[in-house]
Structure formats: C-alpha cells, structure tokens
KOLZAMAR-190981 format. One record per residue (C-alpha): residue number from 1; residue in three letters; chain; x, y, z. Coordinates in nm, 4 decimals. Example, Ala and Ser with C-alpha at 12.3 -4.5 7.8 and 13.67 -1.06 7.14 Angstrom:
1 ALA A 1.2300 -0.4500 0.7800;
2 SER A 1.3670 -0.1060 0.7140;
This chain:
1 UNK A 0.0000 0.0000 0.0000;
2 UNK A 0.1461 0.3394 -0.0964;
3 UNK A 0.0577 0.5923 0.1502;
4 UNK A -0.0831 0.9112 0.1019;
5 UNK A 0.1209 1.2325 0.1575;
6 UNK A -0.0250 1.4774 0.4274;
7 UNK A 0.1036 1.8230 0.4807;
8 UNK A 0.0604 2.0282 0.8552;
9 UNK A -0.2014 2.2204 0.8747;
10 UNK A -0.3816 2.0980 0.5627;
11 UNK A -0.7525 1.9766 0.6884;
12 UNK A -0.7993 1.6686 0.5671;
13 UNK A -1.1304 1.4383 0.6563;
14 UNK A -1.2246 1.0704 0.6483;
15 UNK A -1.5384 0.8898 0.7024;
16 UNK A -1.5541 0.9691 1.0569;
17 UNK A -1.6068 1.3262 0.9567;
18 UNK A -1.3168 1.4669 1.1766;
19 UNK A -1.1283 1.7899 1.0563;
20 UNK A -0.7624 1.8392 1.0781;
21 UNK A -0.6943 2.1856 1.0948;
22 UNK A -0.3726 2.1691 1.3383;
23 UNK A -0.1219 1.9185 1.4554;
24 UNK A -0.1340 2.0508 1.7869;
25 UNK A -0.3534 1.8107 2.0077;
26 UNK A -0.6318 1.9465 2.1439;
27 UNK A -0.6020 2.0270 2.5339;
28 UNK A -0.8097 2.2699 2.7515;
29 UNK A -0.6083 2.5451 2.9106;
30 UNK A -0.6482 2.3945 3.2740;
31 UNK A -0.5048 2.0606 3.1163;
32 UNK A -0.2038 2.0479 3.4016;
33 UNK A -0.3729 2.1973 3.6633;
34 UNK A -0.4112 1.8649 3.8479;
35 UNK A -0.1521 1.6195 3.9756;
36 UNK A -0.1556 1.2850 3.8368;
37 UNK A -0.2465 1.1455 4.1924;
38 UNK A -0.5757 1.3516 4.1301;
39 UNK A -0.6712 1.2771 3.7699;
40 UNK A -0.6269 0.8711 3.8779;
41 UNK A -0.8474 0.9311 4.1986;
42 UNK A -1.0906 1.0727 3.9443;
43 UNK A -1.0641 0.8469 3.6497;
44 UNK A -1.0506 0.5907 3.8821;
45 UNK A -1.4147 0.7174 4.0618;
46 UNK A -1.5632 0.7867 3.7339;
47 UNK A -1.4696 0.4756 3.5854;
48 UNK A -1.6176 0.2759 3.8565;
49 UNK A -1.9238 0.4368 3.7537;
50 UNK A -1.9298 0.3683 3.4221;
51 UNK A -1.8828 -0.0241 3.5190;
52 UNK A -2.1639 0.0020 3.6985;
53 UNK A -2.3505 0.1781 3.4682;
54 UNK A -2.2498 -0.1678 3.2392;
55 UNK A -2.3471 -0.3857 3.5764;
56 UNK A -2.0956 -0.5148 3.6824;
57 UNK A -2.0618 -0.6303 3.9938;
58 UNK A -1.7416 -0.4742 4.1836;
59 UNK A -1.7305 -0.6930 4.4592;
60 UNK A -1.6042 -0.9491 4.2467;
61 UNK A -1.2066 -1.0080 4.3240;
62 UNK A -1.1200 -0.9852 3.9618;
63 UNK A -1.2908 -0.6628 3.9137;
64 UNK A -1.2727 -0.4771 4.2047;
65 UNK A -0.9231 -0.3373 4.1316;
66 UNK A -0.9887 -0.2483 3.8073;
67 UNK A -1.1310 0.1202 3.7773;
68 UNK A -0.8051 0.2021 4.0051;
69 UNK A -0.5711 -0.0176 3.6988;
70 UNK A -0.7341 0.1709 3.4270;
71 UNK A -0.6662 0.4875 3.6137;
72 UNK A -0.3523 0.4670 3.6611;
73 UNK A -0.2860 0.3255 3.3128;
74 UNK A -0.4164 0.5911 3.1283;
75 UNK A -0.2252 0.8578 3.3457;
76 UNK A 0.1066 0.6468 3.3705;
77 UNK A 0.1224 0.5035 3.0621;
78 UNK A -0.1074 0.4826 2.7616;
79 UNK A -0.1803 0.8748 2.7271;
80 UNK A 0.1584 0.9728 2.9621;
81 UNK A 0.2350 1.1609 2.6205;
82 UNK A 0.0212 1.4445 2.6779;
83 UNK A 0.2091 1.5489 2.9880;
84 UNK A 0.4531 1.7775 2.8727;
85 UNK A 0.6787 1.6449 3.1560;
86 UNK A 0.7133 1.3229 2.9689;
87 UNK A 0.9027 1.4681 2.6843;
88 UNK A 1.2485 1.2985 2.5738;
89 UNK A 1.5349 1.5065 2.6416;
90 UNK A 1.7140 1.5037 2.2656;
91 UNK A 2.0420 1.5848 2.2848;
92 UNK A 2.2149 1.6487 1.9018;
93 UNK A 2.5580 1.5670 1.8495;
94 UNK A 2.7945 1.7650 1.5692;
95 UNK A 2.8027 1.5797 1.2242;
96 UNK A 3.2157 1.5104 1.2757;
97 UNK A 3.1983 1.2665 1.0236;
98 UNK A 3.0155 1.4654 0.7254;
99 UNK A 2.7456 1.2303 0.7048;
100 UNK A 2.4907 1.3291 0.3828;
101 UNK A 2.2855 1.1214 0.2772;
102 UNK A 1.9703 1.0288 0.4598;
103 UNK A 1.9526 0.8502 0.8112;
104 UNK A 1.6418 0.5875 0.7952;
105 UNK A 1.5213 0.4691 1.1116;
106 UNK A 1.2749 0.1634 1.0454;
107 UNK A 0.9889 -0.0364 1.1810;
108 UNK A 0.9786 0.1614 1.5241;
109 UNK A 0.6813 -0.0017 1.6911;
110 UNK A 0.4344 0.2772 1.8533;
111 UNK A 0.1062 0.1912 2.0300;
112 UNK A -0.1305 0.4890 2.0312;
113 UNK A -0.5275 0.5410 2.0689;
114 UNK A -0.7880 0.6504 1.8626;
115 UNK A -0.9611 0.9979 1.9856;
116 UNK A -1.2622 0.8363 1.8803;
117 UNK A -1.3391 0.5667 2.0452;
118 UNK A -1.0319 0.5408 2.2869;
119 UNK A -0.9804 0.1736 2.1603;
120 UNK A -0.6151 0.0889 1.9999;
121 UNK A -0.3725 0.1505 1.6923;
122 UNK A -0.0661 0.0212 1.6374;
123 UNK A 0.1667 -0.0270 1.3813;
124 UNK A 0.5203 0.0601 1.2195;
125 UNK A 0.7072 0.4206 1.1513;
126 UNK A 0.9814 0.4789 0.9630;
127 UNK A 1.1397 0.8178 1.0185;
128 UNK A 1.4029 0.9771 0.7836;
129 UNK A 1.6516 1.2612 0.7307;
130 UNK A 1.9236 1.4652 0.5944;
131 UNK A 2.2048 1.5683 0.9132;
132 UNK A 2.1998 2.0194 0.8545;
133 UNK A 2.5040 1.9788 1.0721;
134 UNK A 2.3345 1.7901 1.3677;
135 UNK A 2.2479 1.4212 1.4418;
136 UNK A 2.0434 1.2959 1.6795;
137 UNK A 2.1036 0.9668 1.9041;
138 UNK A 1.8957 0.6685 1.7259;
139 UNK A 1.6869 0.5655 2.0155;
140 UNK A 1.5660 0.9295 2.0570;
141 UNK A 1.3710 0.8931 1.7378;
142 UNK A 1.2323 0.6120 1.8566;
143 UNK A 1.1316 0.8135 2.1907;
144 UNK A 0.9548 1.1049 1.9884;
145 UNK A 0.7857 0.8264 1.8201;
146 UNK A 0.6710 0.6634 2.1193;
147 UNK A 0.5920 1.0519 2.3043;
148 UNK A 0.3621 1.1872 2.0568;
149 UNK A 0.1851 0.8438 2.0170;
150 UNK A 0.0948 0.7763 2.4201;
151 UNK A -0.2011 1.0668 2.4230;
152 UNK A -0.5785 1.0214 2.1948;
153 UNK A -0.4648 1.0581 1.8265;
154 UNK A -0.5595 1.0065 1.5143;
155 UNK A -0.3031 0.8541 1.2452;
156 UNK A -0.2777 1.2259 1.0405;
157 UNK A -0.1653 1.4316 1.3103;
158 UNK A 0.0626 1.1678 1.4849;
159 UNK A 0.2432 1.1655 1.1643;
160 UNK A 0.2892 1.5197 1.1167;
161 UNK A 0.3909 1.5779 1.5093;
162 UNK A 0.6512 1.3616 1.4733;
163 UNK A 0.7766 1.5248 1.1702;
164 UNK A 0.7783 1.8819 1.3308;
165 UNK A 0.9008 1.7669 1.6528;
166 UNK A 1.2021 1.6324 1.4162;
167 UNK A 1.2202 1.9335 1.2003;
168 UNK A 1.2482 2.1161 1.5431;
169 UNK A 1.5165 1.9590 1.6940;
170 UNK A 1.7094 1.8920 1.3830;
171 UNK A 1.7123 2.2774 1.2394;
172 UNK A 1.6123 2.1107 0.9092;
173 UNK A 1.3337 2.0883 0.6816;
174 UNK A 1.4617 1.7669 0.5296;
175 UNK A 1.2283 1.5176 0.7008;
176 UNK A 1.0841 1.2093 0.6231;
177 UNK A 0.7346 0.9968 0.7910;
178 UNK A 0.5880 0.7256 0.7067;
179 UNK A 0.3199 0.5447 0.9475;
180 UNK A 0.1511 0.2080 0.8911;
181 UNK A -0.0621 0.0544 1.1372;
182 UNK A -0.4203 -0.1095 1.2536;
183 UNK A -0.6959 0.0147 1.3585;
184 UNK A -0.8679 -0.1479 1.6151;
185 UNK A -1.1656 0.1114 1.6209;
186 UNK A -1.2216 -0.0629 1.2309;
187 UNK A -1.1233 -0.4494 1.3341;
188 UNK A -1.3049 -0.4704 1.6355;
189 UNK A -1.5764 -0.2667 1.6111;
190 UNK A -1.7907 -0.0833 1.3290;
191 UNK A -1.7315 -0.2633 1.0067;
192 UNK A -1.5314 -0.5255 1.1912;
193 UNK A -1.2453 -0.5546 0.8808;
194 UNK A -0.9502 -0.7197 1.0391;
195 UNK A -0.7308 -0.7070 0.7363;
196 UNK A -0.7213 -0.3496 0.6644;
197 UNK A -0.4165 -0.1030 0.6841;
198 UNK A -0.3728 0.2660 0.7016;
199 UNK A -0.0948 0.4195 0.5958;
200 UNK A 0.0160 0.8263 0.6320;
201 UNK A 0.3032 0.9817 0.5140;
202 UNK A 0.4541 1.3476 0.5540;
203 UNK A 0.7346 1.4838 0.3235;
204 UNK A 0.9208 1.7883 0.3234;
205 UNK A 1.2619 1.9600 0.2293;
206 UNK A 1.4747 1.7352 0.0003;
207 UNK A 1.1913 1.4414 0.0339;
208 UNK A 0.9722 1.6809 -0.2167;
209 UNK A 1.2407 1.5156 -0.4904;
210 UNK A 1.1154 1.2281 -0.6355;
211 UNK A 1.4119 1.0029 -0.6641;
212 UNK A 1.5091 1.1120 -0.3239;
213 UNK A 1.1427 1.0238 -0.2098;
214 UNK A 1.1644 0.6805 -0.3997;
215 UNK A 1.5119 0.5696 -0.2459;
216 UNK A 1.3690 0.6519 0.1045;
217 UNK A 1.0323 0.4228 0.0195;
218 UNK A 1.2040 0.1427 -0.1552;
219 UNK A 1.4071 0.0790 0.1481;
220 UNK A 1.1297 0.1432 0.3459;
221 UNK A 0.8849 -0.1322 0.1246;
222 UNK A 1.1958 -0.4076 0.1050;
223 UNK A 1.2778 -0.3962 0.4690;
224 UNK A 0.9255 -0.3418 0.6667;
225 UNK A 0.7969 -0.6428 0.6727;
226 UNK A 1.0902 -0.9038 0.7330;
C-alpha cells in the first residue's frame, strides 16, 4: 500500500467526519492543573461508575481493582504523552563525520489510541533525514515516536507531530514519515475488517524530490515487513 502524503495544517477528513486543521492536540487550558495522583483518583471514581452503569458487579475479586488499573494506566502510561513532563530530552551531536545522505530509522513499533473511540492503533514508523550539521542519538527517534503516540490521536496528526518535533530539533526541513498501522476502532468494532491497513506519510525539504522520495520508500517497502 502506498501511503498518502499529508502536509501540517492541511484539513484533511475521512469517514468519521473529523477535521484536521492543526497538529497541535487538542487540550483545555487547565489541562495540568491537576496532579496525576488527582486525575487517577478521578478516572478511577468515574470509571467505577461507568462499570456500573455496564453492571458489573465490583465486589467481584477480579474486578474490584480495576477502575483504580485503568486509572492509573491511562495517566502512567497509555496517554503519559500528553504530559509535557514526559518529553524525551534530545540531545544532538555535531556531524564530525560529514554524514549526507539520509539517516532511515525503520519499523519503530508505537502503540497509540484513537480519539474516537479510545480503543487501539498500532503499527510501524519509519522516520528519515538529511544531518543540517546535527544528528540525533537513534533511540531518541524512537522516543519522539513513542511521546507523541501515548495521548488520543488520530493517524494524520501523529504523523505530522513527529515530523515537526524532528524538524524542530534537527534545524532542518529535510524530514521524512511514514506510518503504517491497525486500527482497532475498524477491526473490532464498526465494520469489523480485520485485514485493513492505514498508511500516512509526511514529506518535506529534500523528500519533495522524487528520486530522493523513492530511495527513502524502496528501502522502506523491502525492509518493513521481514
């Protein structure tokens, strides 16, 4: 599957009727104001509710612990991304070595969550670029990667965060993203299609070439799925 190219703040839409219009997620003002001790005592109380809303009976030893898990899941772990706190430290080294052709860092796992229905998506990204005198320690890409995806998303503007966070940090407009992953919100749910990709992409700088483009891809198609 080729994926389509997306560029920041272009709206885009899809059948779910959701606009684009920034790659900044959407938070209130007031979004730190709280402690995470507070927001898992109230996730945690509202939660309850909801399973009891369902029926469930919380007495049960295998349930009564779980508004408290979920809680402290969604705080600690599974959206820790929109905490601000919880961004990687990056620290660029000088290009001694005159590096320039692209760096391609491949098949970095991320786990995210659809804004929709808070239900999973995971895949594969493959991050590229051209050194403007800088380079960046590998596993740090895979941090961003991880950062931006821990927090609601939705595929478009995960892809494009990670490419300005990059761009950012890097001084350099010659960035490369490409995102592949599943749904669950479409396999486990709705139309229930379990065999279904998505894939986004965001190009800039020397990527607008297309032989530059193509060399980046072709490694990216040969190597992604072995």
């Amino acid at each position: 599957m080729k994926p389509k190219e997306i560029l920041s703040n272009t709206p885009l839409t899809d059948d779910d009727d959701h606009n684009l219009f920034s790659y900044e997620t959407p938070l209130r003002p007031d979004a730190f104001e709280k402690d995470d001790d507070l927001k898992i005592e109230l996730i945690e109380k509202h939660f309850r509710e909801i399973m009891h809303v369902l029926g469930m009976d919380l007495s049960d030893d295998s349930l009564k612990g779980t508004p408290r898990r979920v809680a402290k899941m969604y705080v600690k772990e599974v959206f820790s991304g929109l905490n601000p706190l919880s961004k990687p430290n990056s620290k660029l080294f000088d290009n001694k070595y005159n590096y320039d052709q692209m760096l391609v860092e491949k098949d970095i796992t991320f786990y995210s969550h659809c804004e929709h229905h808070f239900v999973p998506i995971y895949g594969k990204a493959h991050v590229a670029y051209f050194s403007s005198g800088k380079v960046i320690g590998l596993s740090k890409i895979n941090r961003i990667v991880q950062y931006f995806s821990k927090r609601p998303q939705v595929q478009e503007r995960l892809t494009v965060q990670i490419a300005e966070e990059l761009k950012k940090l890097l001084s350099t407009e010659d960035i490369a993203v490409v995102m592949d992953a599943k749904h669950m919100c479409v396999s486990s749910r709705g139309v229930g299609d379990t065999n279904s990709q998505t894939g986004t992409a965001h190009f800039s700088g020397k990527f607008n070439d297309q032989s530059v483009r193509s060399e980046f891809l072709n490694y990216v198609n040969s190597s992604a799925s072995k």
